[in-house]
SESEBA-174434 format. One record per atom (N, C-alpha, C): atom name; x, y, z; residue number from 1. Coordinates in steps of 0.001 Angstrom, whole numbers, plus 500000, padded with zeros to 6 digits. Each point is the difference from the previous one (the first is absolute). Layout:
N
<'CA'; <X; Y; Z>; NUM>,
...
# end
This chain:
160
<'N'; <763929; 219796; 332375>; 1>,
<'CA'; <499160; 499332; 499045>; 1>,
<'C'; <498746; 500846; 499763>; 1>,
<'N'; <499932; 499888; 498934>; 2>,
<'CA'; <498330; 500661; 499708>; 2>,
<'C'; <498923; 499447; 499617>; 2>,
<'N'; <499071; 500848; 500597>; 3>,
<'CA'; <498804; 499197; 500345>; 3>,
<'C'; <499041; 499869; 498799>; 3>,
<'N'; <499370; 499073; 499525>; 4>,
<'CA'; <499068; 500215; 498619>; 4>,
<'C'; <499829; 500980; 499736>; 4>,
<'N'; <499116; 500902; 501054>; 5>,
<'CA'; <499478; 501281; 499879>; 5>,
<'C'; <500779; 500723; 498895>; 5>,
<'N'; <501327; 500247; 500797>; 6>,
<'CA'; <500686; 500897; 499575>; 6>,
<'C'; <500525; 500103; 498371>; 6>,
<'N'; <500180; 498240; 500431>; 7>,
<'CA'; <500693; 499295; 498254>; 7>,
<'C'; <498677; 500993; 499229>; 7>,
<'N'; <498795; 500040; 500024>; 8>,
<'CA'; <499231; 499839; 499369>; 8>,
<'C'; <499621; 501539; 498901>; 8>,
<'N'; <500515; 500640; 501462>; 9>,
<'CA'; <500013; 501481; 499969>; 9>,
<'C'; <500247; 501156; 499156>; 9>,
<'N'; <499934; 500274; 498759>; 10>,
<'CA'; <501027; 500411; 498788>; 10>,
<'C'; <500637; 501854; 501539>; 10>,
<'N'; <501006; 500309; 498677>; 11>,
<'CA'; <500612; 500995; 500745>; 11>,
<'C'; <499526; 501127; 499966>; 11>,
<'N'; <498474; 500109; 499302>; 12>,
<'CA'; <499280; 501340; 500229>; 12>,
<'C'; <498934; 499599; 501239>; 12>,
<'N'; <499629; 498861; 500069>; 13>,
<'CA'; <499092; 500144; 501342>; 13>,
<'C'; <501128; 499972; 500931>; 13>,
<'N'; <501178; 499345; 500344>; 14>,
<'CA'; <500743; 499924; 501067>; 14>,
<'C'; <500364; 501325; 500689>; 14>,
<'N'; <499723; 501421; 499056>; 15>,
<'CA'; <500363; 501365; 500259>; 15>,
<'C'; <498851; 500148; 501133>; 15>,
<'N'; <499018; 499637; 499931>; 16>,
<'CA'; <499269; 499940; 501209>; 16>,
<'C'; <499944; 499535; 501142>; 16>,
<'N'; <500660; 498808; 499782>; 17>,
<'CA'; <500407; 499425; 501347>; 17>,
<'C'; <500385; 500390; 501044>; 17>,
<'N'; <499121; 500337; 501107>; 18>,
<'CA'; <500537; 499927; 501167>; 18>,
<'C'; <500846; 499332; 500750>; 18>,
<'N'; <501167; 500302; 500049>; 19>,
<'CA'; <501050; 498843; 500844>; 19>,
<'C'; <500401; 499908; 501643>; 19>,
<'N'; <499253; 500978; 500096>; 20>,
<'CA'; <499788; 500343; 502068>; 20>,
<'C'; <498710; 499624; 500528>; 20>,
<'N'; <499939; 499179; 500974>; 21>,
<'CA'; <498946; 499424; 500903>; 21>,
<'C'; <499023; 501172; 500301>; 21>,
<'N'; <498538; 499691; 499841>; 22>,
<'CA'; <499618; 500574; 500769>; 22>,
<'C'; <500302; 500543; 501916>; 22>,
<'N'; <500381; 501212; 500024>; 23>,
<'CA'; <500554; 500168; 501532>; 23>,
<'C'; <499270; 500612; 501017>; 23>,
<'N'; <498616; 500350; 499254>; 24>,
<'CA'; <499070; 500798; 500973>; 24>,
<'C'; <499496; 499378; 500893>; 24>,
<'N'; <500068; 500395; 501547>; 25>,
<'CA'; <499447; 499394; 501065>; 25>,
<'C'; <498815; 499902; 499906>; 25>,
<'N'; <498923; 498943; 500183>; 26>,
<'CA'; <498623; 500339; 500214>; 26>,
<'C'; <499842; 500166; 501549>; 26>,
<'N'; <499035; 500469; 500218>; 27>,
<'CA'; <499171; 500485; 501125>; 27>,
<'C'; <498281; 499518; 499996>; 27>,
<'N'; <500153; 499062; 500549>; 28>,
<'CA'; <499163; 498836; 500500>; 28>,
<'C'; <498811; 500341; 500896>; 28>,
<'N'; <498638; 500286; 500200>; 29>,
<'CA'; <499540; 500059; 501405>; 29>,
<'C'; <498538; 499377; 499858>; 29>,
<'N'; <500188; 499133; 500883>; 30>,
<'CA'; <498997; 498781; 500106>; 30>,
<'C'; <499287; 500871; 501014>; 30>,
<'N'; <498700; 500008; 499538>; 31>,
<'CA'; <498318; 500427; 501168>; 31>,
<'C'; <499139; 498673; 500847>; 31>,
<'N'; <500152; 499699; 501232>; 32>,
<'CA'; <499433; 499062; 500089>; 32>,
<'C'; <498520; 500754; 500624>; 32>,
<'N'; <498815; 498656; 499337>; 33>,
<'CA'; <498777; 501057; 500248>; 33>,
<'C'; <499464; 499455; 501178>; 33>,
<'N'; <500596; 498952; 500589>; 34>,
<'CA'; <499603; 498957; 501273>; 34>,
<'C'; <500474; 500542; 500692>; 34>,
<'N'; <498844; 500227; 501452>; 35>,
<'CA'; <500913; 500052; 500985>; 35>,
<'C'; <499001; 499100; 501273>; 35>,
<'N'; <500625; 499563; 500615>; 36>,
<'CA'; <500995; 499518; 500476>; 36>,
<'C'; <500908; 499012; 498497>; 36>,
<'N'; <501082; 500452; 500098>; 37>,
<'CA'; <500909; 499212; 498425>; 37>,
<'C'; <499688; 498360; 500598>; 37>,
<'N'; <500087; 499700; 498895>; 38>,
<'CA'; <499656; 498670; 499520>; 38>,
<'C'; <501698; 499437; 500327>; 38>,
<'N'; <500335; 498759; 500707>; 39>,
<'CA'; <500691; 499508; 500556>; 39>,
<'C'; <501528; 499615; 498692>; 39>,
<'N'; <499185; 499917; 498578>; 40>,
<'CA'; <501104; 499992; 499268>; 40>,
<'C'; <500234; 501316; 499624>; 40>,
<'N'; <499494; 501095; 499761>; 41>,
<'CA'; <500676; 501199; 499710>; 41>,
<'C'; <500666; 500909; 501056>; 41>,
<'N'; <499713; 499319; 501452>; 42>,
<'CA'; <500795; 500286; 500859>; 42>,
<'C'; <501146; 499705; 499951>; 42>,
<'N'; <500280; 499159; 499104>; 43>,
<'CA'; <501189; 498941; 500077>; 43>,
<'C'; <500976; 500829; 499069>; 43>,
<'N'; <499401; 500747; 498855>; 44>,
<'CA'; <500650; 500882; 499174>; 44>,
<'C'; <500272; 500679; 500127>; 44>,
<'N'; <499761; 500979; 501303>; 45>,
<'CA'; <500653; 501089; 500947>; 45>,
<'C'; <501172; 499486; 500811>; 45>,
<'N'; <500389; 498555; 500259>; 46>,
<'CA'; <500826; 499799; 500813>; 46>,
<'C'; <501203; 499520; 498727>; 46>,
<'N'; <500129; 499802; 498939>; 47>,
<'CA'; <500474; 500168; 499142>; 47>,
<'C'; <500966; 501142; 499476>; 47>,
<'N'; <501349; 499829; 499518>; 48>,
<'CA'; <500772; 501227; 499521>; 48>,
<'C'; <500390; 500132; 498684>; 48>,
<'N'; <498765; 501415; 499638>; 49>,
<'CA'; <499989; 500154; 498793>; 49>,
<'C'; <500842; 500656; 499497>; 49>,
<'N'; <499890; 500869; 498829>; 50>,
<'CA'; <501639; 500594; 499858>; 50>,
<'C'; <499302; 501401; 499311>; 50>,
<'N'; <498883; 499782; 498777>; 51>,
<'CA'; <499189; 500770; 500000>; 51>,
<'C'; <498429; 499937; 500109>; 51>,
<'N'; <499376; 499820; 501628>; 52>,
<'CA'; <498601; 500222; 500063>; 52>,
<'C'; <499546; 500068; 501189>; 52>,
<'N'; <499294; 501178; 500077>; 53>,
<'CA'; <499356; 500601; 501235>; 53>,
<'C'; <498142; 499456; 499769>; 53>,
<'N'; <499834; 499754; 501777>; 54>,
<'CA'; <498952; 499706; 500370>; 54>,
<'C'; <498882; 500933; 500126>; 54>,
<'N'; <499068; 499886; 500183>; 55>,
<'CA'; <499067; 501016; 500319>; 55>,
<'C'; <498365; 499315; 500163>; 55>,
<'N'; <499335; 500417; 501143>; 56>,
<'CA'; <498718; 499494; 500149>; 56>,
<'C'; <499111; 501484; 499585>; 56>,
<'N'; <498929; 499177; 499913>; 57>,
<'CA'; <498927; 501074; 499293>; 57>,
<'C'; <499188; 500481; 501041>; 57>,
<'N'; <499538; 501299; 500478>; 58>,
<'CA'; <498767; 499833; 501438>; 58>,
<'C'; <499185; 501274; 499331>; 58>,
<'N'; <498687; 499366; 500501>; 59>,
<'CA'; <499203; 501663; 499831>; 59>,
<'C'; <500382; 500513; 500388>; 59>,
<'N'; <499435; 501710; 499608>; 60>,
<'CA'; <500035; 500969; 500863>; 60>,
<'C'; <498707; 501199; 499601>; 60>,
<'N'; <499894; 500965; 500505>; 61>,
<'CA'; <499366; 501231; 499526>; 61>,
<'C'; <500521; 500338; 498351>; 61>,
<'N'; <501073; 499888; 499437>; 62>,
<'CA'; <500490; 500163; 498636>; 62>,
<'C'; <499934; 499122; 499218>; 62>,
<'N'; <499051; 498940; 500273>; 63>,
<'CA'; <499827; 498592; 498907>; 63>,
<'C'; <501119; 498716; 500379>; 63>,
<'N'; <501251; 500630; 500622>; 64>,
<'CA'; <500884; 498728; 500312>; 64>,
<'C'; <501634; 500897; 500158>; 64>,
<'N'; <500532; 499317; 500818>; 65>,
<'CA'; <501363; 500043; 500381>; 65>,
<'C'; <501008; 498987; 499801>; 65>,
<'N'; <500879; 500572; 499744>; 66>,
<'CA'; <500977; 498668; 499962>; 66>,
<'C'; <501097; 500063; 500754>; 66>,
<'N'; <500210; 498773; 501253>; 67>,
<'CA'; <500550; 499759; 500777>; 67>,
<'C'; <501081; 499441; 499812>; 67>,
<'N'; <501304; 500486; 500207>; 68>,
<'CA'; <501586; 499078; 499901>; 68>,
<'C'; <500176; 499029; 500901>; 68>,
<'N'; <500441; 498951; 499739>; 69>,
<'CA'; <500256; 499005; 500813>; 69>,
<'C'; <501248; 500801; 501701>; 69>,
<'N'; <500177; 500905; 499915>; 70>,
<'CA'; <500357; 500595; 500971>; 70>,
<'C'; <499406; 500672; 500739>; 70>,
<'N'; <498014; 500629; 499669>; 71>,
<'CA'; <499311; 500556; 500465>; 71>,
<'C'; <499823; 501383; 499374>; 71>,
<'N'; <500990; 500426; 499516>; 72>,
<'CA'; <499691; 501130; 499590>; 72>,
<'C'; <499043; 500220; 498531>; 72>,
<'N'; <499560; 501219; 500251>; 73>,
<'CA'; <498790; 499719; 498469>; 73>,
<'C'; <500791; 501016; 498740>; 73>,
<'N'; <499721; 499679; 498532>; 74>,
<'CA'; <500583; 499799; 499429>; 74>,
<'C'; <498935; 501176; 498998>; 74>,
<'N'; <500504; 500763; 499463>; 75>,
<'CA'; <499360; 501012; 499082>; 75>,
<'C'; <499260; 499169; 498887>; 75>,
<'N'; <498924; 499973; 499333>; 76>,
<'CA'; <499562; 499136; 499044>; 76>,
<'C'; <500593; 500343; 498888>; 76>,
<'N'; <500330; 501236; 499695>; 77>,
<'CA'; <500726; 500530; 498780>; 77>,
<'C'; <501138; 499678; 499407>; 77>,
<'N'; <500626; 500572; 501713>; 78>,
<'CA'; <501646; 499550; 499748>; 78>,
<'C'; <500165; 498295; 499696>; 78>,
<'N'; <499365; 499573; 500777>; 79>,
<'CA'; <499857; 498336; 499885>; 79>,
<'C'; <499843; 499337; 498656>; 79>,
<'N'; <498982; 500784; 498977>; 80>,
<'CA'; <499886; 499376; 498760>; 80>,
<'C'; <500913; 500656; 498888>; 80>,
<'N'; <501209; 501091; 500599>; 81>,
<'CA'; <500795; 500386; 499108>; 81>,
<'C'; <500931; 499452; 499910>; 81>,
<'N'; <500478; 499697; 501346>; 82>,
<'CA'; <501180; 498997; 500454>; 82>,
<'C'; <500302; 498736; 499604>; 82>,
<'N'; <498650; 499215; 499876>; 83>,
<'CA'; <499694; 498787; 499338>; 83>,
<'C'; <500289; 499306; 498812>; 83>,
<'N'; <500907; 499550; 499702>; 84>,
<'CA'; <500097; 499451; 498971>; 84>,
<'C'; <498997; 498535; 499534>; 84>,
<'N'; <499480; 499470; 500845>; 85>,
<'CA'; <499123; 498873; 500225>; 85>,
<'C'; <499159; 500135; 501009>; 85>,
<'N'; <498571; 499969; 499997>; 86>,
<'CA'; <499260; 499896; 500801>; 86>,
<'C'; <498970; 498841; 499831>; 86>,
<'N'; <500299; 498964; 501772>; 87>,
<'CA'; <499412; 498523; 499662>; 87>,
<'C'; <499152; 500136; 501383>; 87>,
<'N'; <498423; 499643; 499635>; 88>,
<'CA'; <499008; 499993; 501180>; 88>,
<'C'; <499524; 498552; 500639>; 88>,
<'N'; <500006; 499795; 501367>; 89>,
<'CA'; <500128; 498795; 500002>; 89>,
<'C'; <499164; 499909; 501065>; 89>,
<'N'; <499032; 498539; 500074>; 90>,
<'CA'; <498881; 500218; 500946>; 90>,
<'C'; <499515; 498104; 499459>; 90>,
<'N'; <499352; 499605; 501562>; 91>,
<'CA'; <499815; 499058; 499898>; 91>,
<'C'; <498308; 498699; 500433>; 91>,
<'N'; <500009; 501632; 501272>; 92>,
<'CA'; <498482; 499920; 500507>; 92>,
<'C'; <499397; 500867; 498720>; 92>,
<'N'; <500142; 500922; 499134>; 93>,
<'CA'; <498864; 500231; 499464>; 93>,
<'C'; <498982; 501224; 500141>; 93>,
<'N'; <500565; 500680; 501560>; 94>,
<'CA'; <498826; 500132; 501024>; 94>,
<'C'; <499769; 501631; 499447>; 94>,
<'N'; <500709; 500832; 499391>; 95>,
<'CA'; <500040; 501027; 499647>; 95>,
<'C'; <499923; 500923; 498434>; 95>,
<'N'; <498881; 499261; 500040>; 96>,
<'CA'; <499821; 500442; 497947>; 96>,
<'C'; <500274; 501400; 499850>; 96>,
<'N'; <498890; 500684; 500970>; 97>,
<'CA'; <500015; 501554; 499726>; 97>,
<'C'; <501074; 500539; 500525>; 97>,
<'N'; <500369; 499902; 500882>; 98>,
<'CA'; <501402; 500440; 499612>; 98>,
<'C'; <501101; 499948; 499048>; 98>,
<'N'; <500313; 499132; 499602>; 99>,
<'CA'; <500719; 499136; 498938>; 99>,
<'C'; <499252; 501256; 498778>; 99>,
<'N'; <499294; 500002; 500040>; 100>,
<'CA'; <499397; 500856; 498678>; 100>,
<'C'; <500378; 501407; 499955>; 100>,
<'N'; <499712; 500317; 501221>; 101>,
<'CA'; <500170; 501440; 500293>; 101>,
<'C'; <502134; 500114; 499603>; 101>,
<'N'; <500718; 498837; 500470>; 102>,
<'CA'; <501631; 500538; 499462>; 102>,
<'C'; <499726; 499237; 498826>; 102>,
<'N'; <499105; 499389; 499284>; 103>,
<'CA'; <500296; 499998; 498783>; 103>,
<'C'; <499626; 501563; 498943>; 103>,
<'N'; <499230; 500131; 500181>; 104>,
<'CA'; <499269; 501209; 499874>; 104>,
<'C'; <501442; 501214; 499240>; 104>,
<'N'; <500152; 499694; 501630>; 105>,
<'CA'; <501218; 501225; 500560>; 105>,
<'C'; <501404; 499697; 498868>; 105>,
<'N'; <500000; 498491; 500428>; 106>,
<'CA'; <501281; 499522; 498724>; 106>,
<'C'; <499342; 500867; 498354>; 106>,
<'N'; <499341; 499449; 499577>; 107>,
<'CA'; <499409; 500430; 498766>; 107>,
<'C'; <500358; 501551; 499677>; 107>,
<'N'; <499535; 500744; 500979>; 108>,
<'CA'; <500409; 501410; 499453>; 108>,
<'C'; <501551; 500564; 500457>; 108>,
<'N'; <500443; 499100; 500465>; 109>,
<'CA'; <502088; 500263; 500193>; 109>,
<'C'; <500201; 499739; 498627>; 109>,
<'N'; <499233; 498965; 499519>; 110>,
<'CA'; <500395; 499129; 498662>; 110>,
<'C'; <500586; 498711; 499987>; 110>,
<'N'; <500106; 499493; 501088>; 111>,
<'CA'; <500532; 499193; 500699>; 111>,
<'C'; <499019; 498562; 500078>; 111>,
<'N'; <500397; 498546; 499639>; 112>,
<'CA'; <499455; 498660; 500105>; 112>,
<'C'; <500381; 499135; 500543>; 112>,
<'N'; <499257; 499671; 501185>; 113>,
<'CA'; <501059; 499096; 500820>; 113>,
<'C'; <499467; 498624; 499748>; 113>,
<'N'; <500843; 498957; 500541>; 114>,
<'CA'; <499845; 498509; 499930>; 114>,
<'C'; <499158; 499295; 501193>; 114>,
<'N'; <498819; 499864; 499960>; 115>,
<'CA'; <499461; 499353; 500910>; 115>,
<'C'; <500586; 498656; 500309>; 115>,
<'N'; <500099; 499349; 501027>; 116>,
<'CA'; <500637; 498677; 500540>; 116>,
<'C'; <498709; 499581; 501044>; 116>,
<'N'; <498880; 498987; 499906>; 117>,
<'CA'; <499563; 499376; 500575>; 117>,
<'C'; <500334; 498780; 500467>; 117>,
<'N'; <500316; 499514; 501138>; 118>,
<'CA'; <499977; 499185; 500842>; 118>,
<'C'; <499071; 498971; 500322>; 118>,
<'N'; <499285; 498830; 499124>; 119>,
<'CA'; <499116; 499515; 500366>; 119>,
<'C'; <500126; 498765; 500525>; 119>,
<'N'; <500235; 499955; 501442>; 120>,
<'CA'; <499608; 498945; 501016>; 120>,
<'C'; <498836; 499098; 499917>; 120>,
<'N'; <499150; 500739; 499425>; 121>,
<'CA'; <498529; 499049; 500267>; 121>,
<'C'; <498904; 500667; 501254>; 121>,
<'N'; <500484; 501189; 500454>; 122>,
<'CA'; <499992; 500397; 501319>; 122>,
<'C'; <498854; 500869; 499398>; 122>,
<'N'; <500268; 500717; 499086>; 123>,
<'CA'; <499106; 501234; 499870>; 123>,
<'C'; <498692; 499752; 499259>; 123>,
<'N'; <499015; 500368; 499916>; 124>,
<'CA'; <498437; 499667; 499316>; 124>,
<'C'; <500483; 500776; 498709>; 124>,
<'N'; <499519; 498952; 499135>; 125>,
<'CA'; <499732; 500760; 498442>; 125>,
<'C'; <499990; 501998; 499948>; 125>,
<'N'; <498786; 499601; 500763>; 126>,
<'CA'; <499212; 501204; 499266>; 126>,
<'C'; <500984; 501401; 500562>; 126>,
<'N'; <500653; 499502; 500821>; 127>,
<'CA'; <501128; 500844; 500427>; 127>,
<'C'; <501412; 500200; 499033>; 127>,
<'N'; <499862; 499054; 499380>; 128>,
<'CA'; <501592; 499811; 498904>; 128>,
<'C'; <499167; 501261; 499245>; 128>,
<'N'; <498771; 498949; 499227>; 129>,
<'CA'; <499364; 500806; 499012>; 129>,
<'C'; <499766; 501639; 499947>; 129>,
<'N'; <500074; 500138; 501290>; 130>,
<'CA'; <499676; 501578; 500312>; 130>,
<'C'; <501372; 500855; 500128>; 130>,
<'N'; <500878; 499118; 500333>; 131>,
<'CA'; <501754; 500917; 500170>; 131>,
<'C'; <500331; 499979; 498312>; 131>,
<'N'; <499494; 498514; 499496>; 132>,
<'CA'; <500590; 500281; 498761>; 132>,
<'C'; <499230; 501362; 499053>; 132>,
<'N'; <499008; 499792; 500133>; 133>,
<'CA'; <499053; 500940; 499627>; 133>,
<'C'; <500710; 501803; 500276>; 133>,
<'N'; <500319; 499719; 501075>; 134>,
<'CA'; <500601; 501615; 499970>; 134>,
<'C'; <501154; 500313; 499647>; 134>,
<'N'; <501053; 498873; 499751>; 135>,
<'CA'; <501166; 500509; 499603>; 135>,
<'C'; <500133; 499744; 498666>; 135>,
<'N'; <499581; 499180; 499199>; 136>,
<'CA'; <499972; 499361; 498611>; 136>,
<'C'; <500057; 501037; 498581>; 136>,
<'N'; <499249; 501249; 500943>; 137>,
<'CA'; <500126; 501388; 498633>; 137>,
<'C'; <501424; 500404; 500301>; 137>,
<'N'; <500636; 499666; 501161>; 138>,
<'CA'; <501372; 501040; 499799>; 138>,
<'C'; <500874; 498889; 500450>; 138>,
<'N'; <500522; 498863; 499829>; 139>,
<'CA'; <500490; 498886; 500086>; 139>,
<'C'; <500928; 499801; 498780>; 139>,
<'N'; <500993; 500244; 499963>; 140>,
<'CA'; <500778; 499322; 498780>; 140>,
<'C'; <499849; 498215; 499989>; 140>,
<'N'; <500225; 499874; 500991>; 141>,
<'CA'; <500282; 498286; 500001>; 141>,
<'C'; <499043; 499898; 501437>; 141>,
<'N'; <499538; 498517; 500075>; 142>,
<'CA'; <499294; 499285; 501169>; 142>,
<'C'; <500041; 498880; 499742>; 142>,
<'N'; <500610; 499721; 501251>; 143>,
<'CA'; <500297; 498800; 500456>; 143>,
<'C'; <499550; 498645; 500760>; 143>,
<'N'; <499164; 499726; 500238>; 144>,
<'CA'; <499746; 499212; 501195>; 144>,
<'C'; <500260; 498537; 499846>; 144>,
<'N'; <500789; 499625; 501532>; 145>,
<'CA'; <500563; 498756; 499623>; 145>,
<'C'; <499733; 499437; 501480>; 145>,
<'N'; <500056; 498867; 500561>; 146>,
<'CA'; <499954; 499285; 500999>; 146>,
<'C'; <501352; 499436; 500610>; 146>,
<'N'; <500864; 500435; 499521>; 147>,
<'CA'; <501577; 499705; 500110>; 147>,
<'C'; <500858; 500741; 500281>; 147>,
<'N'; <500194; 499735; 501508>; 148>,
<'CA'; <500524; 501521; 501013>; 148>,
<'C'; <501729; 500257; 499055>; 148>,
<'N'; <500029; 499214; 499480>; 149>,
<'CA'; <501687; 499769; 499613>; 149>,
<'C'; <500394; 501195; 498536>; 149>,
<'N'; <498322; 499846; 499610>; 150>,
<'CA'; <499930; 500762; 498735>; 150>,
<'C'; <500776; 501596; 500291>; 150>,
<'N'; <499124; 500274; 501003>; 151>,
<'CA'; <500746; 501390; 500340>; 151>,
<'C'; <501345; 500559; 500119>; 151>,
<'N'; <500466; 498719; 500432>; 152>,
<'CA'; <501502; 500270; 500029>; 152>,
<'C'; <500669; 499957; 498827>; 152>,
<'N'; <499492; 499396; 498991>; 153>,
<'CA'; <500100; 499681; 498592>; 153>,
<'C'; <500088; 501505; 499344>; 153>,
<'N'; <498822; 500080; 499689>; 154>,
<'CA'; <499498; 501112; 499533>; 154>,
<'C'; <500565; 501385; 500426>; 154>,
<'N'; <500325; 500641; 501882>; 155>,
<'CA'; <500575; 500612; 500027>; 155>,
<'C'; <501801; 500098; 499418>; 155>,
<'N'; <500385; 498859; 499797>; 156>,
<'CA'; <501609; 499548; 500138>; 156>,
<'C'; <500199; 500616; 498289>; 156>,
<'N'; <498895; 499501; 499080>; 157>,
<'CA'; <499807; 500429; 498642>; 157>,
<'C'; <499788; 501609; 499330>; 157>,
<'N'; <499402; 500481; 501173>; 158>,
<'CA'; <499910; 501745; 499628>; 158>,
<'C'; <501452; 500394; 500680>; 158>,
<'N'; <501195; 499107; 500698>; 159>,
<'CA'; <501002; 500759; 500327>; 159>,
<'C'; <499745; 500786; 501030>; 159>,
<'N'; <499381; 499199; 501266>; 160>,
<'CA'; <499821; 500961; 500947>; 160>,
<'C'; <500911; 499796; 500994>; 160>,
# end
């Protein structure tokens, strides 16, 4: 049966039609900027994804490292080439300047990631205000929601 769409379609646009699924794998990698992780995004590591790797954020002497959920640290380069999606996720708040400094870093890869705030009620304003503040120039999307469930939502929707 065919679908309106198609009915609708004359036979010079239909020459365009793509008739194969998109098949490209994405490559997923969530930054969490909390550490000690926040008890629900811990929960998303114990989770089996199909495409998305973990990674915590830590200073260092080079502005920041990024840590694999296996320990090993992770090239910043290779990391934002590999990426097909990059989603930052943080819930205390507690780390603006940092957060700025890989936004920064995102910006000149060319690269915009999705901030995901976590708001419990836990963290002081002026702390949201200040994470949002640093990621908001290189942020495609931001999020903040109070609904641990969202995440699972939201990741399940980028196909991770």
């Amino acid at each position: 049966m065919l679908s309106t769409s198609t009915r609708a379609t004359t036979t010079k646009e239909a020459a365009y039609r793509i008739n194969t699924a998109n098949s490209e794998a994405r490559s997923i990698k969530a930054i969490f900027l909390d550490n000690p992780l926040d008890p629900a995004f811990h929960a998303l590591t114990e989770q089996a994804w199909q495409n998305l790797q973990f990674y915590r954020l830590e200073p260092s002497l080079d502005d920041f490292t990024l840590v694999a959920a296996d320990g090993s640290v992770e090239d910043p380069i290779a990391f934002t080439q590999a990426a097909t999606i990059i989603v930052v996720f943080s819930s205390r708040c507690e780390r603006a300047e940092l957060a700025a400094k890989l936004g920064q870093f995102l910006h000149r890869q060319g690269r915009t990631p999705t901030l995901f705030i976590l708001d419990k009620g836990d963290a002081e304003q002026d702390r949201i205000n200040s994470l949002l503040n640093a990621l908001r120039p290189y942020a495609s999307m931001i999020v903040q929601s109070s609904d641990e469930g969202y995440i699972d939502s939201m990741l399940s929707a980028l196909r991770a």
